[in-house]
C-alpha positions as MATLAB code, in Angstrom:
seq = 'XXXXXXXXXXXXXXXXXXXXXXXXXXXXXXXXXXXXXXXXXXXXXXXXXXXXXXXXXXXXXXXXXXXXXXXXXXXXXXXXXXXXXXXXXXXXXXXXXXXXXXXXXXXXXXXXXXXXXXXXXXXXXXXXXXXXXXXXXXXXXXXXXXXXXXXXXXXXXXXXXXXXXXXXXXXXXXXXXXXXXXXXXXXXXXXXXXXXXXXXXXXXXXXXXXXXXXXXXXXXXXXXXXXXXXXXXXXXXXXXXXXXXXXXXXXXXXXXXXXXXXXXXXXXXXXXXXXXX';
ca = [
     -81.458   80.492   17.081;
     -81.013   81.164   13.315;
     -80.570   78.210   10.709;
     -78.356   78.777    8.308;
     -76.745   76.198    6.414;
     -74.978   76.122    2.767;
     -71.841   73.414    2.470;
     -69.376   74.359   -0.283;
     -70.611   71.325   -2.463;
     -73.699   73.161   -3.002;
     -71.858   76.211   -4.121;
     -70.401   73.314   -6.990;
     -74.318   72.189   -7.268;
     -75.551   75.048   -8.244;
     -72.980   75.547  -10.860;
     -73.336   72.218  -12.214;
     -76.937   72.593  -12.453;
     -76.867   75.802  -14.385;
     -74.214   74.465  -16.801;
     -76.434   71.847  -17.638;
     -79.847   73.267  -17.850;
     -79.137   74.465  -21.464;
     -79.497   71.167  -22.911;
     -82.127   69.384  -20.140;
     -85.749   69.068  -21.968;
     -88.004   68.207  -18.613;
     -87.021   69.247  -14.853;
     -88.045   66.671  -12.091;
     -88.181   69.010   -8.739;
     -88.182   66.155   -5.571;
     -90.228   67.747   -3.026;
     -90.842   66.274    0.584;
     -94.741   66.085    0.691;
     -95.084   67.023    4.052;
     -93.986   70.454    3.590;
     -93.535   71.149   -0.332;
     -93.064   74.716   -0.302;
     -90.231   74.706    1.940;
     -88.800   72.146    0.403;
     -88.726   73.920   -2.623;
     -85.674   75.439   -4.114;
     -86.414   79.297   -4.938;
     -83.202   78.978   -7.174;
     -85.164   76.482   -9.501;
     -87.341   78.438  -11.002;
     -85.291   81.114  -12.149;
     -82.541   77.938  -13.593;
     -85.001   76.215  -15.752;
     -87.483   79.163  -17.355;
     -90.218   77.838  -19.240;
     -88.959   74.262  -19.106;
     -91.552   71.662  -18.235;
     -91.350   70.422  -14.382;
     -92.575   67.297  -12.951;
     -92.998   67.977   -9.304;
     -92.629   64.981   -7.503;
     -94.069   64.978   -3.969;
     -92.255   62.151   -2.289;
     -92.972   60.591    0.843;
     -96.459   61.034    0.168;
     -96.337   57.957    2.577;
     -94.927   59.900    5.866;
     -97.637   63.109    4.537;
    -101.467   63.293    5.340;
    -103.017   62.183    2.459;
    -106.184   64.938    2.299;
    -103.472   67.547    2.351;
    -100.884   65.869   -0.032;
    -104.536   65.927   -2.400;
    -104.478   69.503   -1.906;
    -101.210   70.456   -2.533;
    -101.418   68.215   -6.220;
    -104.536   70.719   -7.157;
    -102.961   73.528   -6.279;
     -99.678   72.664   -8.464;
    -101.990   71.949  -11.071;
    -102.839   75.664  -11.655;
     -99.287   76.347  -12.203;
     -98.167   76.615  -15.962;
     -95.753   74.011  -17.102;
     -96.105   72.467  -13.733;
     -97.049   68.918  -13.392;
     -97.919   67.029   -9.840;
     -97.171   63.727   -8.919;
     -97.202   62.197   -5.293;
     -95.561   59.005   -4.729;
     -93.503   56.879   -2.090;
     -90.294   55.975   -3.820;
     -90.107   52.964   -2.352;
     -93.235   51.869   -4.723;
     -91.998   50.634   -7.612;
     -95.452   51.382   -9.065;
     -95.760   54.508   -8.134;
     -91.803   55.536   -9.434;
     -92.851   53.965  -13.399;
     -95.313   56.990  -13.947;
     -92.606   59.441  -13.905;
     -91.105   58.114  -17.145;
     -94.287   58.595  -18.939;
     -94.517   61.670  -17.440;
     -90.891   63.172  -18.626;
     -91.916   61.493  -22.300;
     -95.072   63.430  -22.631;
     -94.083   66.821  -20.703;
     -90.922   67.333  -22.833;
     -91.771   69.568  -25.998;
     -89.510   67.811  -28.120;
     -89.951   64.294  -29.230;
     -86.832   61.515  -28.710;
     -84.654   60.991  -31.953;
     -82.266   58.186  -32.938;
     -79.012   59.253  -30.607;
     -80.838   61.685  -28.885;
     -83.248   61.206  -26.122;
     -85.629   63.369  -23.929;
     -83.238   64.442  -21.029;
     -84.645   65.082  -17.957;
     -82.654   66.518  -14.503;
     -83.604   65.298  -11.093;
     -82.700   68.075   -8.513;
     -84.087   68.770   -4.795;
     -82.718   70.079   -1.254;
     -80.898   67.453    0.586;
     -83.123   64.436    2.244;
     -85.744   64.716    0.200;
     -85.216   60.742   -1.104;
     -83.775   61.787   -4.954;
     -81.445   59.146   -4.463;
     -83.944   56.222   -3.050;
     -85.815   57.927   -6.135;
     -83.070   57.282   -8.852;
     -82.627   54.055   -7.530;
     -86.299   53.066   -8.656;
     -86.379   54.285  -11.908;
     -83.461   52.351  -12.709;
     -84.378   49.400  -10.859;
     -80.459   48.919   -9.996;
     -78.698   51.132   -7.092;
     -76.544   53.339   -8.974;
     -77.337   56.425   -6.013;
     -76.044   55.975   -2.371;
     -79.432   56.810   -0.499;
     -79.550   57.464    3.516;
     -81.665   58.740    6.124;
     -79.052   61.461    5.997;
     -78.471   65.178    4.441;
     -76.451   65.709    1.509;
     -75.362   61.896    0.777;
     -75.255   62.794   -3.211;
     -72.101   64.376   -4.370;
     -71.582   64.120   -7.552;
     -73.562   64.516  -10.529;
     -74.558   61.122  -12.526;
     -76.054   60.557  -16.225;
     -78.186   57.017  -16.393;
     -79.586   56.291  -19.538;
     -83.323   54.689  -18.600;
     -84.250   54.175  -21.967;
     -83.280   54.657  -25.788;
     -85.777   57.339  -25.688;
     -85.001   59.023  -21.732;
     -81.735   59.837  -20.026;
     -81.476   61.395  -16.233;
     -79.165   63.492  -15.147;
     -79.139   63.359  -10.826;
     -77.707   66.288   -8.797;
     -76.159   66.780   -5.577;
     -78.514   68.233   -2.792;
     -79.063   71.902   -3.112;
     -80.318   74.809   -0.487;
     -80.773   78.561   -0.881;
     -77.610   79.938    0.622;
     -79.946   82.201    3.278;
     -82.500   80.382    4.779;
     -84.622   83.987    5.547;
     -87.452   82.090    6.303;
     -86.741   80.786    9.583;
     -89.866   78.595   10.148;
     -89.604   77.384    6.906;
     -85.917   76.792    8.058;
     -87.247   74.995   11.544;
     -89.320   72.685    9.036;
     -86.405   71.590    7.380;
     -84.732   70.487   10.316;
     -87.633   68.898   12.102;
     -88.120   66.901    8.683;
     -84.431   65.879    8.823;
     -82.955   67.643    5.569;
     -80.833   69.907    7.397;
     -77.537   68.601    9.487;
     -77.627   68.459   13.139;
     -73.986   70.068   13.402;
     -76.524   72.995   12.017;
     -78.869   73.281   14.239;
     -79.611   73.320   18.364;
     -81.469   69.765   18.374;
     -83.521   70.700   21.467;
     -85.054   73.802   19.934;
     -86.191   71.934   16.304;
     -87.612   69.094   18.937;
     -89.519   71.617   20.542;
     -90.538   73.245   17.549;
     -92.059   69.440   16.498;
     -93.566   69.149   19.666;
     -95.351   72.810   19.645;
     -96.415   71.995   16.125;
     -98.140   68.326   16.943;
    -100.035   69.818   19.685;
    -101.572   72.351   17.625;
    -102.220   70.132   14.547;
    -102.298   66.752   15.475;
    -102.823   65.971   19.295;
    -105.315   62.896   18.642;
    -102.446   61.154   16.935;
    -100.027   62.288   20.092;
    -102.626   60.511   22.293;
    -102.750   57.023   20.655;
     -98.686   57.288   19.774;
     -97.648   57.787   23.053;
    -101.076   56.783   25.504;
    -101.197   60.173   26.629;
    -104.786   60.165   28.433;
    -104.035   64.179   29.331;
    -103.099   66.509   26.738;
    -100.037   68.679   28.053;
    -100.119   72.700   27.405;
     -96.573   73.135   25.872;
     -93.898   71.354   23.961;
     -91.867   70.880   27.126;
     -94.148   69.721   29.101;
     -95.245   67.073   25.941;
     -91.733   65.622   25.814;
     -91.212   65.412   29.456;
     -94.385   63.384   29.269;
     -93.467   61.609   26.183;
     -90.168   60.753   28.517;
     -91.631   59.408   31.645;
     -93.762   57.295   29.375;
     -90.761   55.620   27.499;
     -89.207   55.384   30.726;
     -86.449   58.130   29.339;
     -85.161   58.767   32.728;
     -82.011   59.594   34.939;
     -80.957   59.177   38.140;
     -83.882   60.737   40.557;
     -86.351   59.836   37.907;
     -85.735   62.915   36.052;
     -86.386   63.044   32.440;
     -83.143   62.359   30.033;
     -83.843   65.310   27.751;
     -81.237   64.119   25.274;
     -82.464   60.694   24.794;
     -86.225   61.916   24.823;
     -85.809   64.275   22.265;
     -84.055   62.053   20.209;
     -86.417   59.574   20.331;
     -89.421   62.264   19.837;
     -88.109   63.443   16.469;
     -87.052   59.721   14.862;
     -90.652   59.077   15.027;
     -91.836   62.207   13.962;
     -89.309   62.190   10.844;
     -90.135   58.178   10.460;
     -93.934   58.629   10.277;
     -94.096   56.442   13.576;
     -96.202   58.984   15.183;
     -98.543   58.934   12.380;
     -98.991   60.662    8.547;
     -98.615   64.614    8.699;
     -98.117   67.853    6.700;
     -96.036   70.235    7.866;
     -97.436   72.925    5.257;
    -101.048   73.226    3.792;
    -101.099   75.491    0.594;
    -103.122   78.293    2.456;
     -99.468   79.310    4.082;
     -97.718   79.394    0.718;
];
């Protein structure tokens, strides 16, 4: 199955964005830190030049920490680039970013005219939940749920810092179809997009190979099964994810499988590590 998956609002998106970078001093990419280089926008860095760019790795909370370290040091080679991993559900966390935009932007505030910075990302990554902090007010709908943001909004923060927020934007060919299958497993893509068992079975393939001790405690799995099918058929006779004839309900199980692999139930991981970039 191939993922492909571009709504017409993003067509608008991408306009909007490009009619606005002219005047925007500092760009603040959202990135899902479990998997930060597919969740990057390839149309980005072609849009903002040599602007600054505060790469904010959110969810850092959901990601494996050791490998959401790695990802900051390799971001921190990158010229005009400037990591920062944070839950934006931590108000704590969230305040650094204005600081960040303040110093970052090569030209100072003036009376009437403040630093503006644009907030931009692929659907799901949290920009809204994100926008929402730094104002301290909801002003952004935010949902566990693709493309919630619309419409682009202006919020002044500060006398000295205004943010611009954009709707959700993809690439319109998702060539790299593992990159694709991260996507949906992390929940940014639509399920009318995708065949739900196969990005379930792409999770399960993926936890076996990278994190099977978490598998074990998650789910009390004393044997170790050899495949993704036979790990949710497991994972569904333990949750009791059964039909008639004790058969396994694969609908329910692999429902169930993938809300706690997107929710971080199963435990922290990192879908990427900056070797595969």
């Amino acid at each position: 199955m191939k993922i492909g998956w571009f709504p017409g609002h993003m067509h608008r998106a991408r306009k909007v964005m490009a009619e606005l970078m002219p005047r925007i001093d500092v760009v603040i990419e959202v990135l899902d830190a479990r998997l930060p280089i597919s969740s990057s926008n390839p149309l980005l860095d072609e849009m903002r030049g040599d602007r600054p760019c505060l790469k904010v790795l959110n969810k850092s909370d959901l990601a494996d920490p050791e490998v959401t370290g790695l990802w900051v040091t390799r971001f921190q080679k990158r010229q005009g680039v400037n990591p920062l991993a944070v839950s934006a559900t931590n108000p704590g966390e969230v305040k650094r970013i204005k600081k960040l935009c303040l110093s970052m932007s090569r030209r100072k505030p003036a009376p009437l005219r403040p630093v503006r910075a644009m907030i931009v990302g692929i659907p799901n990554v949290g920009k809204s939940t994100l926008m929402n902090a730094l104002v301290g007010r909801r002003v952004a709908r935010a949902a566990n749920e693709a493309a919630i943001t619309r419409k682009t909004k202006h919020i002044d923060l500060s006398d000295d810092l205004t943010i611009s927020d954009t709707p959700g934007i993809l690439w319109p060919n998702l060539e790299n179809q593992r990159g694709a299958f991260r996507l949906a497993a992390s929940g940014a893509i639509r399920e009318s997009a995708l065949d739900f068992d196969e990005v379930a079975l792409f999770a399960a393939r993926f936890m076996l190979k990278n994190y099977p001790d978490l598998l074990a405690k998650r789910y009390k799995l004393t044997e170790m099964p050899d495949n993704g099918q036979d790990l949710l058929e497991a994972i569904g006779a333990k949750r009791g994810c059964l039909i008639k004839g004790g058969e396994v309900d694969w609908n329910k199980v692999t429902t169930l499988f993938l809300n706690e692999f997107r929710g971080g139930l199963i435990g922290r991981i990192s879908l990427e590590r900056p070797k595969e970039e």
